[in-house]
TORKOL-4160 file (C-alpha; in steps of 0.2 Angstrom, whole numbers, padded with zeros to 4 digits, m for minus):
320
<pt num="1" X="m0036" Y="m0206" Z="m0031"/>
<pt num="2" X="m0053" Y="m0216" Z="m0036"/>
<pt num="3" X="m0063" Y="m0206" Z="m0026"/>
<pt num="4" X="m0056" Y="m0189" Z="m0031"/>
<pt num="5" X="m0058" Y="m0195" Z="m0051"/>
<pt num="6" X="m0076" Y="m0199" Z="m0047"/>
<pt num="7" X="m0080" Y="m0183" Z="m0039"/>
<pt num="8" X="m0072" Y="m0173" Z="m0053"/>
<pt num="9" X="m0083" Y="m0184" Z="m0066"/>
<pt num="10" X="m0097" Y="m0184" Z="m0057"/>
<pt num="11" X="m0098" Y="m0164" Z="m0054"/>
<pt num="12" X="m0095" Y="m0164" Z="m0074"/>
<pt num="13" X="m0108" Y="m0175" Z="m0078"/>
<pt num="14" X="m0118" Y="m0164" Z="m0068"/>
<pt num="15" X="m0114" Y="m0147" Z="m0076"/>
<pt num="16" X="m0115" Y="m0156" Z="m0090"/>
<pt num="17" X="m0134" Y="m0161" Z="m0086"/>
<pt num="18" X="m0139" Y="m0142" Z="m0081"/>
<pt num="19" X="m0132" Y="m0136" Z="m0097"/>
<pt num="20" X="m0141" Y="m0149" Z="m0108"/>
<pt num="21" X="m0158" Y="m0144" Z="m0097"/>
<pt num="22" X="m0156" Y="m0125" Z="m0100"/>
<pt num="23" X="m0147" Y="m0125" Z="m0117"/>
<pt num="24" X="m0167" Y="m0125" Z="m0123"/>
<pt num="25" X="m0175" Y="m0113" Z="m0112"/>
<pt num="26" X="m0160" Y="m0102" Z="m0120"/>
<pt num="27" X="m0162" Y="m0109" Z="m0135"/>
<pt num="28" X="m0181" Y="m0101" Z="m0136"/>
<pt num="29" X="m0175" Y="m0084" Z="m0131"/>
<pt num="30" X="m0185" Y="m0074" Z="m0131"/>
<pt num="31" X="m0199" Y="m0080" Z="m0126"/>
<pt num="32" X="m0209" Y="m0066" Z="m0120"/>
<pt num="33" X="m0209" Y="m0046" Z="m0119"/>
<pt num="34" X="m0192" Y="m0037" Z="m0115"/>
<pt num="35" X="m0193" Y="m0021" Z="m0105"/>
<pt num="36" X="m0182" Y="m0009" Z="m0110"/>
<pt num="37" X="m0178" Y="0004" Z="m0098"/>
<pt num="38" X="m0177" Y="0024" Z="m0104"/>
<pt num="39" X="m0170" Y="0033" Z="m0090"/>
<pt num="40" X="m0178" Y="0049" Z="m0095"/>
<pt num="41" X="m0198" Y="0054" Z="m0099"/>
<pt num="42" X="m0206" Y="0053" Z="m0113"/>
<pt num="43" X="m0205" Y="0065" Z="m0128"/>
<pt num="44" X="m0185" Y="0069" Z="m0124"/>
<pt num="45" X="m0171" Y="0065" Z="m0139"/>
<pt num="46" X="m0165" Y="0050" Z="m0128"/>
<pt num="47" X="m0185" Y="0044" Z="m0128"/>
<pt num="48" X="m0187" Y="0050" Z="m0145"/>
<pt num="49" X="m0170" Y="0039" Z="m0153"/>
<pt num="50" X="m0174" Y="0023" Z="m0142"/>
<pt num="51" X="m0194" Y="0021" Z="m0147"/>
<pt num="52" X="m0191" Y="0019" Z="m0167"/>
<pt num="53" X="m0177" Y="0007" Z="m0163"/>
<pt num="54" X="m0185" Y="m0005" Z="m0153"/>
<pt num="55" X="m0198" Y="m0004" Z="m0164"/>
<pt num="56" X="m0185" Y="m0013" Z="m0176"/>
<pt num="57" X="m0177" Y="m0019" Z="m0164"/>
<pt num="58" X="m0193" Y="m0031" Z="m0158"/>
<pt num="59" X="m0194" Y="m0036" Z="m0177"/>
<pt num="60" X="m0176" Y="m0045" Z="m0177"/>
<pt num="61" X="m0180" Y="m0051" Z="m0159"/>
<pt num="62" X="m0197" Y="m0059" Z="m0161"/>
<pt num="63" X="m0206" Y="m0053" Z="m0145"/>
<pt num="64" X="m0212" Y="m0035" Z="m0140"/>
<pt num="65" X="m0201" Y="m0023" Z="m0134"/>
<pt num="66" X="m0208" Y="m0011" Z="m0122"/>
<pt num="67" X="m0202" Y="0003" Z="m0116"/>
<pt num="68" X="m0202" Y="0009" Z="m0096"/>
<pt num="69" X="m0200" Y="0025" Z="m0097"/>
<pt num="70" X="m0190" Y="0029" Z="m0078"/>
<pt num="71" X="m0184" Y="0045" Z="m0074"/>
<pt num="72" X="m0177" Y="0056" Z="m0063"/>
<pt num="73" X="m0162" Y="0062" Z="m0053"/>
<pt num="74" X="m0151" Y="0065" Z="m0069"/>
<pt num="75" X="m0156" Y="0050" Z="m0077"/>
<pt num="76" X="m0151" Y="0038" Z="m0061"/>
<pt num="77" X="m0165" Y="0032" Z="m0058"/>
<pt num="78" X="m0168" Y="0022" Z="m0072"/>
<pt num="79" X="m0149" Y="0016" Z="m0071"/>
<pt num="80" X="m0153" Y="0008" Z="m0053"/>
<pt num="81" X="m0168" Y="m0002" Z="m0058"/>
<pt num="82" X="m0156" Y="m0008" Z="m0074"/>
<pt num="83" X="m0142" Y="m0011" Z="m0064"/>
<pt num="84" X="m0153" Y="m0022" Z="m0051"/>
<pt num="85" X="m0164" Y="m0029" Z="m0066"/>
<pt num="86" X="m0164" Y="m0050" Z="m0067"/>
<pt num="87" X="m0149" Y="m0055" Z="m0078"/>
<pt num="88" X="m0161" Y="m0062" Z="m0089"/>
<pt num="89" X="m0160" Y="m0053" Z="m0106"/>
<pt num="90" X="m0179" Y="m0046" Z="m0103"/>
<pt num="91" X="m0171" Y="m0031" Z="m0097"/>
<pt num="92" X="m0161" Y="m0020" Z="m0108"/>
<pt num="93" X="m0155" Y="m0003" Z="m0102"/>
<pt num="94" X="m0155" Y="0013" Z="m0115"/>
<pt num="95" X="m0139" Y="0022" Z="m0110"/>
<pt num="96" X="m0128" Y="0038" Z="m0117"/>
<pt num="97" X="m0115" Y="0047" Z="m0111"/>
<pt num="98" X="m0122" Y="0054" Z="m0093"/>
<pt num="99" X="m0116" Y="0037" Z="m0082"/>
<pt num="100" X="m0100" Y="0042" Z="m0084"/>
<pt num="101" X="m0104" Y="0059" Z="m0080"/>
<pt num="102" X="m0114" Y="0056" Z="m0066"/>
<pt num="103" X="m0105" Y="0043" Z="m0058"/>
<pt num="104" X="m0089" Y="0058" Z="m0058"/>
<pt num="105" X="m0099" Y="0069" Z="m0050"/>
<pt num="106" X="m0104" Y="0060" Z="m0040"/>
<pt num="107" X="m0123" Y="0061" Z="m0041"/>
<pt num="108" X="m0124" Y="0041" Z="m0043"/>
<pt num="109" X="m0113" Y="0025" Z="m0038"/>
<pt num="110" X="m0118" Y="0015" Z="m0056"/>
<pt num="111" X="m0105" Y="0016" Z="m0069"/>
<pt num="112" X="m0105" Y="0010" Z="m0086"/>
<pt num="113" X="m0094" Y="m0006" Z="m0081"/>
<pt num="114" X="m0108" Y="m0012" Z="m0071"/>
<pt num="115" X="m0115" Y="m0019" Z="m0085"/>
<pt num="116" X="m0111" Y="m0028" Z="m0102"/>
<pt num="117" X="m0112" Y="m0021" Z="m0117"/>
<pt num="118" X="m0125" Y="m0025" Z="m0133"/>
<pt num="119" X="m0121" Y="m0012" Z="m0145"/>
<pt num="120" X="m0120" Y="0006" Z="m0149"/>
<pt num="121" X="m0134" Y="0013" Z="m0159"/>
<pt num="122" X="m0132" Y="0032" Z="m0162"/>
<pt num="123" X="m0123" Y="0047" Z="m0161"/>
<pt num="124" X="m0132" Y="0065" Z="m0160"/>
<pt num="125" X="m0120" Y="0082" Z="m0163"/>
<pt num="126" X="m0125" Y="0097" Z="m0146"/>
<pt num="127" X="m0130" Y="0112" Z="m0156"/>
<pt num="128" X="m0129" Y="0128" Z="m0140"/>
<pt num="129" X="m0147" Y="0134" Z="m0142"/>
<pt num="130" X="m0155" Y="0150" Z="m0137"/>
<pt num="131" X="m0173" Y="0158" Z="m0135"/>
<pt num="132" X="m0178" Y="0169" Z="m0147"/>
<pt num="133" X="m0184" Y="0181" Z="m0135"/>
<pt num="134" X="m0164" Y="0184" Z="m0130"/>
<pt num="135" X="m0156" Y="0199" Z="m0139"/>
<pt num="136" X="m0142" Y="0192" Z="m0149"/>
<pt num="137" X="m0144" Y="0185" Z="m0167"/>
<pt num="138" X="m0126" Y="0177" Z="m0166"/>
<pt num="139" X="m0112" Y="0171" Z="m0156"/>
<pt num="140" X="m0102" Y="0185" Z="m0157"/>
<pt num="141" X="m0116" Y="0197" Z="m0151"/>
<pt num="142" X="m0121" Y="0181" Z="m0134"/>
<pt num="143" X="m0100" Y="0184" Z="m0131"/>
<pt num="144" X="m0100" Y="0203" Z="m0130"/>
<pt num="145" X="m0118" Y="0201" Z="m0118"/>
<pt num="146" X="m0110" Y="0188" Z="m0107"/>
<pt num="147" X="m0093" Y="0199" Z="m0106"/>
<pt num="148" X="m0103" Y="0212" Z="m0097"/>
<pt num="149" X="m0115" Y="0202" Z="m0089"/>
<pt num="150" X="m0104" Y="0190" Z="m0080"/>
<pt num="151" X="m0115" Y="0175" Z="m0071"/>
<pt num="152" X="m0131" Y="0182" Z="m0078"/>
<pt num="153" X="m0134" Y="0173" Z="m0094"/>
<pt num="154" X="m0143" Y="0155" Z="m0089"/>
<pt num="155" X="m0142" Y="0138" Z="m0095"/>
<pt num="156" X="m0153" Y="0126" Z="m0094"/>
<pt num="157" X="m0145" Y="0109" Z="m0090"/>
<pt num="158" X="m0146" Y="0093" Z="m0084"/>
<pt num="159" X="m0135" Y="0096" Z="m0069"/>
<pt num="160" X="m0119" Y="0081" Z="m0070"/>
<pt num="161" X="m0127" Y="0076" Z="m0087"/>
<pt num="162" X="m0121" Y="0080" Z="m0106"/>
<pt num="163" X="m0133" Y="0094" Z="m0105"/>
<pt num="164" X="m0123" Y="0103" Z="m0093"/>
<pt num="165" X="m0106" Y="0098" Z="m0099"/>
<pt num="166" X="m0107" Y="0101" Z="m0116"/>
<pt num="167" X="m0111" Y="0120" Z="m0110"/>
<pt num="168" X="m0098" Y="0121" Z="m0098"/>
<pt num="169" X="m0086" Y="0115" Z="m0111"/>
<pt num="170" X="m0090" Y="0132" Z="m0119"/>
<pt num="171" X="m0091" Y="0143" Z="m0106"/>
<pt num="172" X="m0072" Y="0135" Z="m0101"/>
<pt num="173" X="m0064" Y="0139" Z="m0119"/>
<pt num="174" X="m0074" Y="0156" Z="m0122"/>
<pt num="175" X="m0070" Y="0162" Z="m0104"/>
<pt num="176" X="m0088" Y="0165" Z="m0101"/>
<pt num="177" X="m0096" Y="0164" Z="m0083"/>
<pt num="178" X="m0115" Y="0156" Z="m0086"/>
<pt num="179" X="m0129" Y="0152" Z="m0073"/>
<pt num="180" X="m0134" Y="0133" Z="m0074"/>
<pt num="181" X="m0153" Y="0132" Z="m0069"/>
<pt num="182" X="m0158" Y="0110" Z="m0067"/>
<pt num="183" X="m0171" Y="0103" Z="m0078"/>
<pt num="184" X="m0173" Y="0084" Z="m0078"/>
<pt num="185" X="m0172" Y="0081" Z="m0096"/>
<pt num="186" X="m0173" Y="0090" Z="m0113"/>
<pt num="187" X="m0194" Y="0094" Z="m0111"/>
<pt num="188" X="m0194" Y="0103" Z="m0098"/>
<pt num="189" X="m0179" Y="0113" Z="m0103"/>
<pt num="190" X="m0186" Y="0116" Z="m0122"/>
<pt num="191" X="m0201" Y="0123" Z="m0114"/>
<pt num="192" X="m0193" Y="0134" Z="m0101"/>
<pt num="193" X="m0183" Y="0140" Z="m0116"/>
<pt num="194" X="m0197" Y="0144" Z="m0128"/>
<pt num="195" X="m0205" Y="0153" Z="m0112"/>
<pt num="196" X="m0189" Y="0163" Z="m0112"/>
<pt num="197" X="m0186" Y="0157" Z="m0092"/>
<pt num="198" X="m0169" Y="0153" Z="m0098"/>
<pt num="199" X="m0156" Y="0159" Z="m0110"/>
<pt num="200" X="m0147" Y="0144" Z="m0118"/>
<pt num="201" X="m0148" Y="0126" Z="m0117"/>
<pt num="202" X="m0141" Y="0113" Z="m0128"/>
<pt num="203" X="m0152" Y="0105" Z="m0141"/>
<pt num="204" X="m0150" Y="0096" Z="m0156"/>
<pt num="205" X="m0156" Y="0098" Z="m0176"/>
<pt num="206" X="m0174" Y="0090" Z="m0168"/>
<pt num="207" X="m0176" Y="0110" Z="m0165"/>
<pt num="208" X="m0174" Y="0116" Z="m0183"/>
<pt num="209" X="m0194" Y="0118" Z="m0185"/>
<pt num="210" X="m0194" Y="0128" Z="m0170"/>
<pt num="211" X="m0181" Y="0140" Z="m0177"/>
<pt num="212" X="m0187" Y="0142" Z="m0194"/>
<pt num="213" X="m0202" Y="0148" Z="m0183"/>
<pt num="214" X="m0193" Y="0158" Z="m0177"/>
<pt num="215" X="m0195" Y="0152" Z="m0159"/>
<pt num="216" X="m0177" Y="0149" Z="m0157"/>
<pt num="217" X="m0160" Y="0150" Z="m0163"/>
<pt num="218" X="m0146" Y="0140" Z="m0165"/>
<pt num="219" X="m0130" Y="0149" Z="m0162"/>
<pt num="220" X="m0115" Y="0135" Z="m0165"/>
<pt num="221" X="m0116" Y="0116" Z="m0167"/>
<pt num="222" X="m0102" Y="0105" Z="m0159"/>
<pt num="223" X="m0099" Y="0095" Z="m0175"/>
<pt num="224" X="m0082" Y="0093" Z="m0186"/>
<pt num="225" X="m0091" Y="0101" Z="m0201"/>
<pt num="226" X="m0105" Y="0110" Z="m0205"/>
<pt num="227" X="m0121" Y="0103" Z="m0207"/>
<pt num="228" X="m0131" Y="0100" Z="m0222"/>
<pt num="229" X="m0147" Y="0101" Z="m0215"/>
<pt num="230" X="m0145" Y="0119" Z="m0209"/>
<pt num="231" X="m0129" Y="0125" Z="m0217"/>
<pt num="232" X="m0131" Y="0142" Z="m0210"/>
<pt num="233" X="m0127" Y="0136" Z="m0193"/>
<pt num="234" X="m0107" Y="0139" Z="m0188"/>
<pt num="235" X="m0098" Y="0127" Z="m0179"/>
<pt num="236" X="m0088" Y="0129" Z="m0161"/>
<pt num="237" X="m0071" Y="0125" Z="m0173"/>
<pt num="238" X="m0075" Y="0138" Z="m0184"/>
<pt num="239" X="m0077" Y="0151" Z="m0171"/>
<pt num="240" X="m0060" Y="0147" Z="m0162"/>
<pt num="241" X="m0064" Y="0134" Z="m0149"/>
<pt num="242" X="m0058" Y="0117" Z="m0153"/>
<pt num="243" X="m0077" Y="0107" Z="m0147"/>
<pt num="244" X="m0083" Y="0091" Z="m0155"/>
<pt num="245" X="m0097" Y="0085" Z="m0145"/>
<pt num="246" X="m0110" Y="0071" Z="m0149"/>
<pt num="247" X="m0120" Y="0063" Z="m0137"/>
<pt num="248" X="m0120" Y="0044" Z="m0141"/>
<pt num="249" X="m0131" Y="0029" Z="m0135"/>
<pt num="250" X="m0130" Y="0011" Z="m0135"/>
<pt num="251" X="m0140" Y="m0004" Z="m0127"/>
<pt num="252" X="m0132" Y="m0011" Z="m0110"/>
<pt num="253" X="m0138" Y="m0028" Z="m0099"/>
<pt num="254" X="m0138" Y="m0031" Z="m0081"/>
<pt num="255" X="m0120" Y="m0038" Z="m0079"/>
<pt num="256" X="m0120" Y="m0060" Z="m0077"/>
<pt num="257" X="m0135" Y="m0058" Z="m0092"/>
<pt num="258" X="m0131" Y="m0076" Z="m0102"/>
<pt num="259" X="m0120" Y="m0075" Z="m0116"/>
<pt num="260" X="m0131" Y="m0083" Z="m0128"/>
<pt num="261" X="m0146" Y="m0068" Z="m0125"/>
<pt num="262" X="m0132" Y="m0057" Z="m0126"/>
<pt num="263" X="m0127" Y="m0064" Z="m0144"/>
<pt num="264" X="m0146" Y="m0064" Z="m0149"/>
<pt num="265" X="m0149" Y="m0047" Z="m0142"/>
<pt num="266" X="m0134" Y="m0039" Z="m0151"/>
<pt num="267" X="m0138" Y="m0051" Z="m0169"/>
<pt num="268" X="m0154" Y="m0042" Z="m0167"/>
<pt num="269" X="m0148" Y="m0023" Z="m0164"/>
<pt num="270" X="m0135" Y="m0026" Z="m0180"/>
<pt num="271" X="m0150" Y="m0029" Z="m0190"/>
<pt num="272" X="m0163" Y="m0017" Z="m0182"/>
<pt num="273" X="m0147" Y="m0001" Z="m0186"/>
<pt num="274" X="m0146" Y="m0008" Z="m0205"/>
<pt num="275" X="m0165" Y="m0005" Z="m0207"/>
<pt num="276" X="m0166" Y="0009" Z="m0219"/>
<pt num="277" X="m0182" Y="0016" Z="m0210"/>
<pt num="278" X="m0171" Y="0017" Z="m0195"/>
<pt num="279" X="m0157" Y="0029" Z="m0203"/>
<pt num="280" X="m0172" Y="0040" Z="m0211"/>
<pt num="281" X="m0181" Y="0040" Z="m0191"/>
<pt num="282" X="m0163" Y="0046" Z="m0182"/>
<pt num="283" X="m0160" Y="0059" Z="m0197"/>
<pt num="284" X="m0178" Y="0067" Z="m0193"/>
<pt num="285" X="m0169" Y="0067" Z="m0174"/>
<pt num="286" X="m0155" Y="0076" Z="m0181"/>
<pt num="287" X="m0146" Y="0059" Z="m0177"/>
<pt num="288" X="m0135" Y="0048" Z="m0185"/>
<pt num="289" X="m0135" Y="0029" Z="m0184"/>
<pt num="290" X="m0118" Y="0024" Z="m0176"/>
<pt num="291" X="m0117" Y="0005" Z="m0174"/>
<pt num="292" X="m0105" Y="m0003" Z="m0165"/>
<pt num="293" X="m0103" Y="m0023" Z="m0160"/>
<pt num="294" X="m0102" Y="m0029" Z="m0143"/>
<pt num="295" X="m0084" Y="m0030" Z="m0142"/>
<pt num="296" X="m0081" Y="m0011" Z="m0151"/>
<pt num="297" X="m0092" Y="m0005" Z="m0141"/>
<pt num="298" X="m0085" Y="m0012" Z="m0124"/>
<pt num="299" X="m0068" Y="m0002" Z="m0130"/>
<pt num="300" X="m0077" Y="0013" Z="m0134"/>
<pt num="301" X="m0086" Y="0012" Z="m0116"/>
<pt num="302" X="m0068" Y="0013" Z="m0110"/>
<pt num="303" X="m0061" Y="0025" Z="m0118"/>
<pt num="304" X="m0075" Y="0039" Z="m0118"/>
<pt num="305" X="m0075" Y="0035" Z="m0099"/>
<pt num="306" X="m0057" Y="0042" Z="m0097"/>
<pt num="307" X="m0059" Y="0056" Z="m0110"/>
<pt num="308" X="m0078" Y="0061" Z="m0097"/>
<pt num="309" X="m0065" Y="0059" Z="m0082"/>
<pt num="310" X="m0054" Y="0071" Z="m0092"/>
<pt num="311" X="m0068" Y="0082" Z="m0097"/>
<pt num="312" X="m0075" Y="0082" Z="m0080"/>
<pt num="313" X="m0056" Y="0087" Z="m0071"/>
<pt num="314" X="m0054" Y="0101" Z="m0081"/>
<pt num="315" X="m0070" Y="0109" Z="m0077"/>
<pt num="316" X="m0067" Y="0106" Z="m0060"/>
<pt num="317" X="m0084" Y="0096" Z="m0058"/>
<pt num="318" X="m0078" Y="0080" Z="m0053"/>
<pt num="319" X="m0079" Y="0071" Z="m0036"/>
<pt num="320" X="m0073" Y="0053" Z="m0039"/>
C-alpha cells in the first residue's frame, strides 16, 4: 500500500511539474506568426472573406497571421496539410461547407470532426449566375431553354463542392437536366463564365459590378428574402422551389491543439467579427458576419453535416 500511494503521488507531483513548466510557454501564446491555411487560390470569395479577417484577427492575437494559400482537388488539399498540421495553435484552417461535402462524395477521407472547432465567422447567400452572352434575361426564359435542351445548358462547379450542390439543388427541384463542367475554385469559373465557356455557375453579390456592366446576370438568389443591395434579383422561394442556401465559414485546428490556444485563438476571432470595418469588408463580399463560439459552433458543425449528408442522398451524389 506504501509503495502504490508513493507511485500515485510521485506521477502527480510530476504532472504537476510539466504543467507548471509549460503553463508559461502557453502562457505567452502566441509567440510568433500563425499560418493560416486557405484551401483554395487567391482572388476566390473563400480567399477574399479569410484575408480582411485575419487582418483583424492578428490585431486581437498579437503576432502576424499569414495566409497559405493551398489548393487543389476540391479544396482537399489544403484540408490534408491542416489536418496533419502541429497541434500547436500556429496553424488555423479556413473552412466552409465543402468538407462535408467532399468527404460524402468521397473525393477526401478528412471530415469536419477531425478537428476542433474555433468559431464561425461568415455566411454568404448562392445567387445561380449566368453569362451575359446566354440568351435568357430571366428564370423563366433559362427554364423554357433547358426544357428543350435537356443536358446541354452547363454549369460551372466545383465538382463535390458548394459550387456544384447548390446548382444541382436546383436542377432537382426545377426538373432541369444541366451539364456540370469542373473548375477548381470561383476564378477560374468567373472567367470561363465571362468568356461565355459556360452557361451558369453559382456566385455571390461580389458579381454585382459585373452585372450592372452588363457582363453577367443574376437570375435567383438562394436567400429567405430579397436583397437590399439588388432588390431586383428574385429569390428560388419566390419562384416555387423551397432553396435557402448560404455558404458559411469558420476557423478549425488540428485536433489535440491545447486548450488554452484554443480559448486565445477563439477570444481573438470574437473580437476580430465585432470590428465594425470587418462587417463593412464582408458586406463589399456580399457577405454577412455570422459569429458563433466554440461550443455553438461545434453543434452547428454537427448538425449541417447530417443536413449535407441529407442534401447529398437525395441528389444521389454520395458515396459514404
Amino acid at each position: 500500500m506504501p509503495r502504490t500511494f508513493a507511485s500515485v503521488t510521485g506521477a502527480a507531483a510530476l504532472a504537476g511539474l510539466v504543467a507548471a513548466l509549460s503553463a508559461p510557454a502557453m502562457a505567452q501564446y502566441p509567440d510568433r506568426p500563425i499560418k493560416m491555411i486557405v484551401p483554395w487560390a487567391a482572388g476566390g470569395d473563400t480567399d477574399n472573406i479569410f484575408r480582411p479577417f485575419a487582418a483583424e484577427f492578428q490585431k486581437h492575437l498579437g503576432q502576424p497571421v499569414v495566409i497559405a494559400n493551398v489548393s487543389g482537388a476540391s479544396g482537399t488539399v489544403g484540408a490534408r496539410e491542416a489536418k496533419t498540421a502541429a497541434p500547436d495553435g500556429y496553424t488555423v484552417y479556413a473552412v466552409h461547407d465543402y468538407i462535408h461535402l467532399t468527404f460524402y462524395a468521397g473525393i477526401s477521407d478528412v471530415k469536419y470532426s477531425d478537428f476542433e472547432p474555433i468559431c464561425l465567422v461568415a455566411a454568404t447567400p448562392s445567387v445561380l449566375t449566368a453569362s451575359a452572352k446566354t440568351p435568357w434575361k430571366n428564370w423563366q426564359e433559362l427554364t423554357e431553354d433547358a426544357k428543350k435542351r435537356p443536358g446541354e445548358i452547363t454549369v460551372g462547379a466545383t465538382l463535390g463542392s458548394t459550387s456544384h450542390i447548390f446548382p444541382a439543388m436546383v436542377e432537382k427541384a426545377a426538373g432541369l437536366k444541366f451539364k456540370y463542367v469542373s473548375y477548381d475554385g470561383l476564378a477560374p469559373r468567373m472567367n470561363a463564365l465571362l468568356g461565355g465557356h459556360i452557361n451558369l455557375t453559382d456566385s455571390n453579390l461580389t458579381q454585382k459590378g459585373k452585372v450592372e456592366a452588363g457582363l453577367l446576370r443574376f437570375i435567383a438568389i438562394a436567400s429567405e428574402k430579397r436583397d437590399p443591395e439588388s432588390p431586383d434579383v428574385p429569390t428560388l422561394k419566390e419562384l416555387g422551389m423551397n432553396i435557402v442556401y448560404e455558404v458559411v465559414r469558420g476557423i478549425l485546428v488540428p485536433k489535440g491543439t491545447p486548450a488554452p490556444a484554443r480559448a486565445k485563438l477563439e477570444e481573438a476571432c470574437t473580437k476580430a467579427t465585432s470590428e465594425p470595418s470587418f462587417a463593412q469588408a464582408m458586406k463589399l463580399q456580399g457577405t454577412r458576419v455570422a459569429y458563433l463560439n466554440a461550443n455553438d459552433y461545434a453543434a452547428f458543425l454537427t448538425k449541417i453535416d447530417g443536413e449535407n449528408k441529407t442534401v447529398m442522398t437525395d441528389l444521389g451524389l454520395i458515396k459514404k
